[in-house]
TIMIVO-11138 format. One line per 10 residues: number of its first residue (from 1); their letters; for each residue y, z, x of C-alpha. Coordinates in steps of 0.05 Angstrom, whole numbers, plus 32768, in hexadecimal, padded with zeros to 4 digits. Each point is the difference from the previous one (the first is absolute). Layout:
BEGIN
NUM) a) Y Z X; ...
This chain:
BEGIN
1) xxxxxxxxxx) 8197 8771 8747; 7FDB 7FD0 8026; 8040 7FD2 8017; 7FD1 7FCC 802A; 7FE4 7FF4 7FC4; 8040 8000 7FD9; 8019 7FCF 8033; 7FC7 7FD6 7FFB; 8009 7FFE 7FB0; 8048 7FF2 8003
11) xxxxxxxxxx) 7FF4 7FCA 8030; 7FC7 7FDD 8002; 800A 7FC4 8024; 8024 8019 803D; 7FCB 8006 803A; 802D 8005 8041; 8017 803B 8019; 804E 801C 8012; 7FDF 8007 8041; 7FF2 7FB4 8000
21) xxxxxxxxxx) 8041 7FEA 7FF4; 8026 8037 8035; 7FD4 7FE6 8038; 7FDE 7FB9 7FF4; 803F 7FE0 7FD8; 8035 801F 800F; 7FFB 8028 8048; 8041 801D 8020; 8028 7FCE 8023; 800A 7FF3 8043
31) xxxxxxxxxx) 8048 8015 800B; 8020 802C 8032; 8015 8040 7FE7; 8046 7FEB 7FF5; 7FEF 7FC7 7FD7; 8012 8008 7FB9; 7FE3 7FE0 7FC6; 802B 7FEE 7FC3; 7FF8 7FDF 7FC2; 8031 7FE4 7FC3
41) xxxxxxxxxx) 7FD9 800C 7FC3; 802A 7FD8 7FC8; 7FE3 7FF8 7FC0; 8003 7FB8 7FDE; 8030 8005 7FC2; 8031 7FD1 800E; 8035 801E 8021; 8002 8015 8049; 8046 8029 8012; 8028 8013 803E
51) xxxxxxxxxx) 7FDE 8044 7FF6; 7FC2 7FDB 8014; 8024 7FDA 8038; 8025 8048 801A; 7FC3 8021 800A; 7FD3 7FC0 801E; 802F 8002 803B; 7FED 8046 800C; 7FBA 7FEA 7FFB; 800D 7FC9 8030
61) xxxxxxxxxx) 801A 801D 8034; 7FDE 803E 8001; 7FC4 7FD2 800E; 8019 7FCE 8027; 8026 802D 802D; 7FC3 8022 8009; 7FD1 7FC7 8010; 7FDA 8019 7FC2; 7FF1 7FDC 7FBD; 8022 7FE8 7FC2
71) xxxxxxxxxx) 7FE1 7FF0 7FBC; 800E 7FDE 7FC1; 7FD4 8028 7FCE; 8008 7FE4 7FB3; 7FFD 8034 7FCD; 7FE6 7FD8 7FC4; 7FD6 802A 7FE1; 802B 800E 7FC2; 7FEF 7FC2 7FD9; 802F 800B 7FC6
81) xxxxxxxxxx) 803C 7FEF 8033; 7FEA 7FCE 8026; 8030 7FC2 7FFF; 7FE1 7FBF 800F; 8024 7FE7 8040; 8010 8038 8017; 7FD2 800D 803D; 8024 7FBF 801D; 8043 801D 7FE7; 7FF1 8042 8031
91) xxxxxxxxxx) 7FEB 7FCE 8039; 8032 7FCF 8003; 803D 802E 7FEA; 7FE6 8031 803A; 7FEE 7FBD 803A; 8052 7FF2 7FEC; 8006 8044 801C; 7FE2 7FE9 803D; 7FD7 8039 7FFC; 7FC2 7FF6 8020
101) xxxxxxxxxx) 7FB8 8026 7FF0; 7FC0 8004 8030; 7FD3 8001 7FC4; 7FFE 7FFB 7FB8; 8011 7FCE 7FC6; 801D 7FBB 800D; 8006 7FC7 7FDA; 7FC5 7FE0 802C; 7FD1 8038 7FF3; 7FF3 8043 8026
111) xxxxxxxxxx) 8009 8009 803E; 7FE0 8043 8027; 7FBB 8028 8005; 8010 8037 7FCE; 8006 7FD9 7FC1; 7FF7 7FEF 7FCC; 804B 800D 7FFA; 800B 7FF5 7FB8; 7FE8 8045 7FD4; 7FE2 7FD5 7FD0
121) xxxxxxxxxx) 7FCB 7FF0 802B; 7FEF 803B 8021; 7FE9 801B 7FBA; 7FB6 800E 8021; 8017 8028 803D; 802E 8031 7FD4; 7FC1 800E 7FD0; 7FDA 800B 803D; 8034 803C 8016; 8005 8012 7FB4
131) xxxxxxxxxx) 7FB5 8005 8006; 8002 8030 8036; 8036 802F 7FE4; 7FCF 8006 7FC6; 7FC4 8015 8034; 8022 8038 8020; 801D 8018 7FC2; 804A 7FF3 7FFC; 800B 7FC3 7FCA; 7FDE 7FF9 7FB2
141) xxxxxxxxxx) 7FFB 7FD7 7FC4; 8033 8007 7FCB; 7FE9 7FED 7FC7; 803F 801A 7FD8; 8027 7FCA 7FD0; 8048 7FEC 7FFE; 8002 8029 7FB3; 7FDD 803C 802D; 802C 7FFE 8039; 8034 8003 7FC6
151) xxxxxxxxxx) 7FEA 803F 7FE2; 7FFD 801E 8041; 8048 7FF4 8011; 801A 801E 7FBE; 7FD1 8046 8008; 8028 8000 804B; 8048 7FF3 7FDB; 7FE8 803C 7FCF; 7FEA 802C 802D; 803C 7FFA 8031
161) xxxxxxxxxx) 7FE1 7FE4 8040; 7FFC 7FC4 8029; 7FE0 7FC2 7FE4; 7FC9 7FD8 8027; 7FB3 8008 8008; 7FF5 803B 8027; 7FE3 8049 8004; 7FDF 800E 7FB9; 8021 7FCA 7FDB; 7FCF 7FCC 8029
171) xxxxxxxxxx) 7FD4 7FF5 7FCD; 7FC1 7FDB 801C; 8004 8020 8053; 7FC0 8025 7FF0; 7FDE 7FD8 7FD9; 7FBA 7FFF 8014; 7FD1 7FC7 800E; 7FE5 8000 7FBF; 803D 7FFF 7FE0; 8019 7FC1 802C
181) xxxxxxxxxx) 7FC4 7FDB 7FF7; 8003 8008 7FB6; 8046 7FE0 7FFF; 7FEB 7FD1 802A; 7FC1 7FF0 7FDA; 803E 8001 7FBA; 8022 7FCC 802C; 8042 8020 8008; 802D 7FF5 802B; 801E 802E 803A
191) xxxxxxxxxx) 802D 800B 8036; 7FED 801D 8040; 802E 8040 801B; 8008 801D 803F; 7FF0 804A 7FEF; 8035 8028 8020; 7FFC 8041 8020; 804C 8004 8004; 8025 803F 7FCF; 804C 7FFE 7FE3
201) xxxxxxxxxx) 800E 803C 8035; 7FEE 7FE5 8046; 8027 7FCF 8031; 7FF2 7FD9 8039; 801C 7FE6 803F; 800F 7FC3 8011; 8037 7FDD 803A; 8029 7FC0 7FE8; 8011 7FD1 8037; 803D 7FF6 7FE3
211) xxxxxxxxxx) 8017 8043 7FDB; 7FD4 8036 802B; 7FD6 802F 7FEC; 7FF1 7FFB 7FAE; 7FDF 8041 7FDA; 7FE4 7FE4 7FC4; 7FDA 8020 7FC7; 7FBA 7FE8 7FFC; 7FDC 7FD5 7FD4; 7FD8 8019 7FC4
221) xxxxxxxxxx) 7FF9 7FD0 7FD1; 7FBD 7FDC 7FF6; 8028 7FBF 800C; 7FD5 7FB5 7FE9; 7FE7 7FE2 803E; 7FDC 7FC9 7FE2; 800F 7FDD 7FBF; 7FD0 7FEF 7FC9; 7FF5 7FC3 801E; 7FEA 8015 8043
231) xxxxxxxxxx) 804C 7FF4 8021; 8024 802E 8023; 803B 801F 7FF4; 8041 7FF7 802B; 7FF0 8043 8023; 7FBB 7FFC 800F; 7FF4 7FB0 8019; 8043 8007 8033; 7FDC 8041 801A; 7FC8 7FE0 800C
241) xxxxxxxxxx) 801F 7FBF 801E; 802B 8029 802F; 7FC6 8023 8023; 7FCF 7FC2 7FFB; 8038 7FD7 801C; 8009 8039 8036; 8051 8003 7FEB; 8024 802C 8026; 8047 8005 7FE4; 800A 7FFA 7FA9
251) xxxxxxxxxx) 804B 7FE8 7FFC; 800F 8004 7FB3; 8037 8015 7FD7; 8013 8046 7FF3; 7FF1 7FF4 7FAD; 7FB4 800A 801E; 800C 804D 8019; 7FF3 801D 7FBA; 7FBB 7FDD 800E; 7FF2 8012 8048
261) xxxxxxxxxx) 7FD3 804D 7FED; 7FC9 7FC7 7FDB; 7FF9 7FCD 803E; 8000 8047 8033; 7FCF 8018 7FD3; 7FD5 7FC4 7FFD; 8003 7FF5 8049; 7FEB 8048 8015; 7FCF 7FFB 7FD0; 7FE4 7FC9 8026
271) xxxxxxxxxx) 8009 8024 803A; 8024 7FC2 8018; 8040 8009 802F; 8046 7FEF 7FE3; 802C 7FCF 8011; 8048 800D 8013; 801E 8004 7FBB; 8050 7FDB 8003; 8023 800C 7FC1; 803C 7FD2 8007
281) xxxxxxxxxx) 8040 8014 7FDA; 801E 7FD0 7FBC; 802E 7FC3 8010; 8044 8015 7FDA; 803E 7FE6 7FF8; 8046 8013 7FE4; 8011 7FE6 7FC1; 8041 801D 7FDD; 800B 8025 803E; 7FBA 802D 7FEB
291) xxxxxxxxxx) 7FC3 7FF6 802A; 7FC9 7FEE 7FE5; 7FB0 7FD4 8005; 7FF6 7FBE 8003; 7FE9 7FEC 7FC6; 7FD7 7FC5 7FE3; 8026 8001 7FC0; 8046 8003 8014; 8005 7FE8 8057; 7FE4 7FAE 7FFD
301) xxxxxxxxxx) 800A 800B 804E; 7FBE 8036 8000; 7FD2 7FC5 8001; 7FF1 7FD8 8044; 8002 7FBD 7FCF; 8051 8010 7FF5; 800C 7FFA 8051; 7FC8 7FC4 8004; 802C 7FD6 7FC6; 8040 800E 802A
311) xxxxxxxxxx) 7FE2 7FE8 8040; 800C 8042 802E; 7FE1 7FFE 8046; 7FC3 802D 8009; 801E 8013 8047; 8042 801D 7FDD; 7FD6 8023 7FC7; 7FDB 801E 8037; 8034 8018 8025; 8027 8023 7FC3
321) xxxxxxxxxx) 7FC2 8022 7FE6; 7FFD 8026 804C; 803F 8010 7FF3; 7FEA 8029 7FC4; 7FC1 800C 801D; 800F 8027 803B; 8047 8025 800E; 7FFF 7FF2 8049; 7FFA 7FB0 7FF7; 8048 7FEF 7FF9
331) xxxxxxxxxx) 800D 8026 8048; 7FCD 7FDE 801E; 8011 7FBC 7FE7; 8044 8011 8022; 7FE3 8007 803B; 7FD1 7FC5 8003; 8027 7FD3 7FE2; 7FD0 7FBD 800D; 7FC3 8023 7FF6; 7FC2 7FF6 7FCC
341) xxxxxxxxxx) 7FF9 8032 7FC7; 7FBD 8000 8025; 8016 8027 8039; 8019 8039 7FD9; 7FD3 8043 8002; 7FF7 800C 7FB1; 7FF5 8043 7FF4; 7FED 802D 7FC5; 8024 803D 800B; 8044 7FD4 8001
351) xxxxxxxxxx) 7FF4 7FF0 7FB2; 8028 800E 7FCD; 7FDD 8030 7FCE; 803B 800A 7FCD; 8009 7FB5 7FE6; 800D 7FC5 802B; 803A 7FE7 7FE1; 800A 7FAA 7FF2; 8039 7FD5 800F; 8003 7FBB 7FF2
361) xxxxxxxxxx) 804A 7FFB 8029; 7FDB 801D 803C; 7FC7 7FD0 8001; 8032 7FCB 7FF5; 8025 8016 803E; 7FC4 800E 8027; 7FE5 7FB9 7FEB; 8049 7FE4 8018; 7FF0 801D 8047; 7FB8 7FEE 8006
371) xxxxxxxxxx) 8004 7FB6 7FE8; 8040 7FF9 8039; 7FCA 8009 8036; 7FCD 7FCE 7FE6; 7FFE 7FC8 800F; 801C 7FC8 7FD4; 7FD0 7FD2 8009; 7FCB 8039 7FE5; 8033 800B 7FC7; 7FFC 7FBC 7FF0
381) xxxxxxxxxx) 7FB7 8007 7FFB; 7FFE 8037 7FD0; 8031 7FEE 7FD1; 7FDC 7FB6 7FFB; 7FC2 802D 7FF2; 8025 8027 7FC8; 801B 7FC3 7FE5; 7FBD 7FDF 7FF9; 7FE7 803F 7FDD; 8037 801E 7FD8
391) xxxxxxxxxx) 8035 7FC0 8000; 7FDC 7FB9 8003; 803E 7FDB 7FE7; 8021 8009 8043; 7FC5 7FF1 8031; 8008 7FBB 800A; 8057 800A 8009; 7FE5 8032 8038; 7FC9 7FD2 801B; 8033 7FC3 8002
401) xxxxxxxxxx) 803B 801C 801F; 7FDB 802F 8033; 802D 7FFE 8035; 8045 800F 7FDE; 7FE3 803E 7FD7; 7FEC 8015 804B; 804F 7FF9 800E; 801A 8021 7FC0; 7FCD 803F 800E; 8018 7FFC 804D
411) xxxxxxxxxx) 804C 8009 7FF4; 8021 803B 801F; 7FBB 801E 8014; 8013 8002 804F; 8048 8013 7FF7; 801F 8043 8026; 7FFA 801B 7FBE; 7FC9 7FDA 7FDD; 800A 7FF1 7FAF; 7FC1 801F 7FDB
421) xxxxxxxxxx) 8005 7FD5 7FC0; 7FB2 8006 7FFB; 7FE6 8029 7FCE; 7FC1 7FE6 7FDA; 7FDC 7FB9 7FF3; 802B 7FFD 7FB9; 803A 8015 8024; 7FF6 7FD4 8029; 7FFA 7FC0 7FE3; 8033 8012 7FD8
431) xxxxxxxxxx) 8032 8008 803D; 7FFC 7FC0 8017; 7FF6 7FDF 7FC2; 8041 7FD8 7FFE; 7FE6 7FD8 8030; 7FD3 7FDD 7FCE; 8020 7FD4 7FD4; 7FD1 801A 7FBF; 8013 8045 8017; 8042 7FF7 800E
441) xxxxxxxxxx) 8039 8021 7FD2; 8043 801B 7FFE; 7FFA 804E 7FF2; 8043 8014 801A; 804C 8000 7FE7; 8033 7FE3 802B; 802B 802B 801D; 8039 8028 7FC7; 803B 7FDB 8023; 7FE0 7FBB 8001
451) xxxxxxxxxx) 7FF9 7FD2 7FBD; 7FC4 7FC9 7FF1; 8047 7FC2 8007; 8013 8024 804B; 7FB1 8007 800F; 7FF9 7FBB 7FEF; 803D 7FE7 802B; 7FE5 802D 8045; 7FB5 7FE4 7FF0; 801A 7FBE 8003
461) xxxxxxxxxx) 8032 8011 803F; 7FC0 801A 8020; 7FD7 7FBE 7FF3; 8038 7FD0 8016; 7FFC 802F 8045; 7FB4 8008 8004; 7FDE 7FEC 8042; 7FBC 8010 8006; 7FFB 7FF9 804F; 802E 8038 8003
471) xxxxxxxxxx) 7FFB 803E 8024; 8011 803E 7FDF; 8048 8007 801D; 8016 7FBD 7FEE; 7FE5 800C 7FC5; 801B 8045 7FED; 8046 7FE4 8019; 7FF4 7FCA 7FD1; 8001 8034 7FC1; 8038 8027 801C
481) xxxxxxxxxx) 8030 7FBB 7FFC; 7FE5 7FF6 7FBE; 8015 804C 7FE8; 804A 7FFE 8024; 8008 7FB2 7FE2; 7FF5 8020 7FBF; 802B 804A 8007; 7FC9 802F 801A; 8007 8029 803E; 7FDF 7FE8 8037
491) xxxxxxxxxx) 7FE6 8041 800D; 7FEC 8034 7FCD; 8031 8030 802B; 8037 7FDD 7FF8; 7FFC 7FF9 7FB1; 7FF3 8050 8002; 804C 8002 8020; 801F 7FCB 7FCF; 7FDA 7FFB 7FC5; 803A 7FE9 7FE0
501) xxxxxxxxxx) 8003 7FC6 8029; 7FBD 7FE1 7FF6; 7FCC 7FF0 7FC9; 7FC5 8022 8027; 7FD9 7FF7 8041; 7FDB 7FD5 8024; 7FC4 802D 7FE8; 8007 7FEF 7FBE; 8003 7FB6 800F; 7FBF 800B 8020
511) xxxxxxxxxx) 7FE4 8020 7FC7; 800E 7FC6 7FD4; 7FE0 7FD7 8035; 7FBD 8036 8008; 7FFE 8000 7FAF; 8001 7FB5 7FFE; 7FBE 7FF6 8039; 7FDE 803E 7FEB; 8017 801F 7FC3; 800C 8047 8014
521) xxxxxxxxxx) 803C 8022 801E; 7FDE 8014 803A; 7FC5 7FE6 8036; 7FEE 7FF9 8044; 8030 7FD2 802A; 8013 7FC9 7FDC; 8008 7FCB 8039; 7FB8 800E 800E; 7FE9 7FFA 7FBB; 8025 7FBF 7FF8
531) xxxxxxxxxx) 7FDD 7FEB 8049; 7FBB 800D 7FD8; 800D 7FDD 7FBD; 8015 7FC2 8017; 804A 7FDB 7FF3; 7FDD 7FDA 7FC3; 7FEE 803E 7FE0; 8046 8024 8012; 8029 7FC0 7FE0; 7FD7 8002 7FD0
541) xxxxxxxxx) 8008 8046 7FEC; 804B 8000 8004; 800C 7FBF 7FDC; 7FCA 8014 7FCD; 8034 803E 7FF6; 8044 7FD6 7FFE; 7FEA 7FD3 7FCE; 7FE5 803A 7FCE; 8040 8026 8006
């Protein structure tokens, strides 16, 4: 077989060379040794998950630790999923993130020297390594239809052995050039396969960074490199982009494994040297008290847009997924308590390779901590930002009364033992909500021992009493005349000693009070809250309260 010929047949309108492309377009890059070069490869079908975002920190910070490189490489090249928006879905979910690429796709174009960095559009420069796999020999036309393929398949099922293209069941790998250009000449359409030299018997070799040394049985399937329509598949284009794009570390999910013998083969093939493969281990979770994957279907809180609508802080999303990113995190974070995430050494071989389990509590905690040491003018800033995105109705009650939200997010943060009532932008808003009148509603009982007439007769005690200029003694010893006046104990204590005595304590002539400015049982100091709302607002409330009891 002549294959330059072949090659020339197959692809007629490809003139550069690989050679071209390895040294004129895309040379090796001018990194240290230690510099590492990463990429994100999503693909554009609508829905980008915390999968994604779990293993784009690794890719981050193995770069940028390094002083190296990291890419945003779209993998559009399956046309058939393709969701329109969804490229800007991948951008803007990920900038939320604030994870932030060297090179790559943005919504203002590319950005970098090794693009284009959308598959679609590097169509020419796959053919052009297709082409070249055909000249030495190692890829052919497949002429073989779906019906054929078919056929195939069942002999395999009937005979007892595995299915696939392979071995003597590959149909057209010695066709000859006649043949070829006789189909060609017949119009039909092909395929082009890598022609393997891989057997069912033999294994290779290959070290994980993240579960060790691998043995793997080879490939030997004669696996579709390029489509009928001169696309590549999923195995051979991100082969190709990973050496053009000189990437040094593949971070994907461990679902690609049962793939990794067809990208060694390709790239050895090549003769081009691999990149450090990462297979990262499945986000799980316990549900029922079983563990078990994420999944699309069943967990809405696997996709980034679940945590975007809620309004958590990229800072305390970060900081959870180290915490299930690397088992030595959480020790170091004890130890350097004020630190950046950035100052932590992220490391590989400190990966969990069984399942990185998920927990919504712990983020929620961790998010507690993390939003207690930012500032709350900053906090301000991003929930105004969520609002204007995910919650316009309250942007202009945010705008307008700037400087007592500041307050109401500032309570208790710079106690001895701070209050971390901060979880999320939802949460959020919804915490202090009762200070806006739209907002505002009762959600809590009264307390067992106290009926709406006795409420009634303490609210309007408490109004007769009401001085806004107080301080908080005189005000607190304001409520406690207003409980013993009325036959509660002065001190809960003392109603724990004589219950018999006394209708209740002064605590639950507070609640009444708490329930009647904010509607809940419970909330930050309320002298201070009062202090922010305003002694319109408070009569207001109260009054608003006696008259619909």
């Amino acid at each position: 077989m002549n294959y330059k010929k072949l090659a020339d047949l197959l692809f007629p309108d490809i003139t550069k060379t690989l050679d071209y492309y390895e040294k004129t377009v895309f040379p090796n890059r001018d990194l240290s040794e230690e510099a590492k070069v990463t990429r994100l490869a999503p693909s554009p079908t609508g829905f980008i998950h915390l999968g994604n975002l779990y293993g784009a920190f690794v890719d981050e910070r193995l770069a940028h630790q390094s002083k190296g490189i990291f890419i945003l490489r779209i993998e559009d090249t399956d046309e058939k999923r393709k969701v329109e928006g969804a490229v800007k879905t991948i951008i803007t979910s990920l900038a939320y993130f604030d994870l932030k690429f060297d090179e790559g796709a943005s919504i203002n174009g590319e950005l970098g020297d090794y693009g284009p960095y959308f598959q679609s559009n590097r169509k020419v420069i796959y053919q052009t390594v297709a082409k070249y796999l055909v000249e030495i020999g190692r890829a052919y036309p497949c002429f073989c239809t779906e019906e054929e393929l078919g056929e195939i398949r069942k002999q395999q099922a009937a005979a007892n052995v595995n299915t696939g293209y392979y071995g003597k069941w590959a149909r057209d790998r010695s066709l000859s050039l006649d043949e070829v250009q006789i189909n060609l000449k017949n119009n039909k359409s092909f395929v082009l396969r890598l022609k393997s030299i891989g057997d069912q018997e033999t294994t290779f070799e290959i070290n994980d960074a993240i579960r060790g040394s691998l043995s793997l049985p080879v490939n030997y399937q004669d696996v579709v490199i390029l489509k009928a329509n001169g696309i590549p598949t999923y195995h051979f284009a991100h082969v190709v982009d990973d050496h053009l794009m000189r990437v040094t570390h593949v971070v994907r999910g461990e679902e690609w494994l049962s793939t990794l013998p067809i990208h060694f083969e390709i790239f050895k093939t090549l003769d081009w040297e691999l990149p450090v493969y990462c297979h990262t281990a499945h986000l799980m979770k316990i549900d029922n008290e079983v563990k078990r994957k994420l999944s699309k279907r069943k967990d809405p809180e696997l996709g980034l847009e679940y945590y975007m609508k809620l309004g958590y802080h990229p800072v305390a999303v970060r900081e959870y997924l180290l915490t299930i990113l690397n088992s030595n995190f959480e020790e170091w974070r004890n130890e350097n308590s004020d630190s950046s995430t950035d100052d932590f050494q992220f490391a590989l071989n400190k990966m969990s390779n069984s399942g990185a389990l998920f927990d919504l509590n712990k983020l929620n905690d961790i998010s507690k901590n993390v939003l207690l040491k930012i500032p709350v003018e900053e906090i301000y800033d991003f929930l105004l930002r969520w609002a204007k995105d995910y919650k316009e109705e309250i942007v202009n009650s945010l705008i307008h009364h700037k400087d007592a939200v500041l307050k109401l997010l500032s309570i208790g943060r710079d106690s001895a033992k701070p209050r971390k009532d901060l979880i999320y932008c939802e949460q959020i808003f919804g915490f202090i909500s009762y200070f806006f009148d739209d907002y505002f509603k009762v959600v809590d009982k009264y307390p067992e021992n106290i009926e709406y007439t006795e409420a009634k007769k303490l609210l309007e005690a408490y109004l007769e009493t009401y001085d806004h200029s107080d301080n908080q003694s005189q005000w607190f010893d304001k409520i406690r005349v207003i409980a013993t006046k009325n036959g509660y104990a002065a001190k809960p204590k003392d109603f724990k000693k004589n219950p018999e005595i006394y209708k209740g304590d002064v605590g639950n002539v507070s609640t009444v009070i708490r329930i009647a400015i904010v509607g809940r049982s419970s909330s930050p100091d309320l002298w201070e809250l009062q202090q922010i709302m305003g002694e319109e607002k408070i009569r207001k409330r109260i009054q608003s309260l006696i008259t619909l009891n």
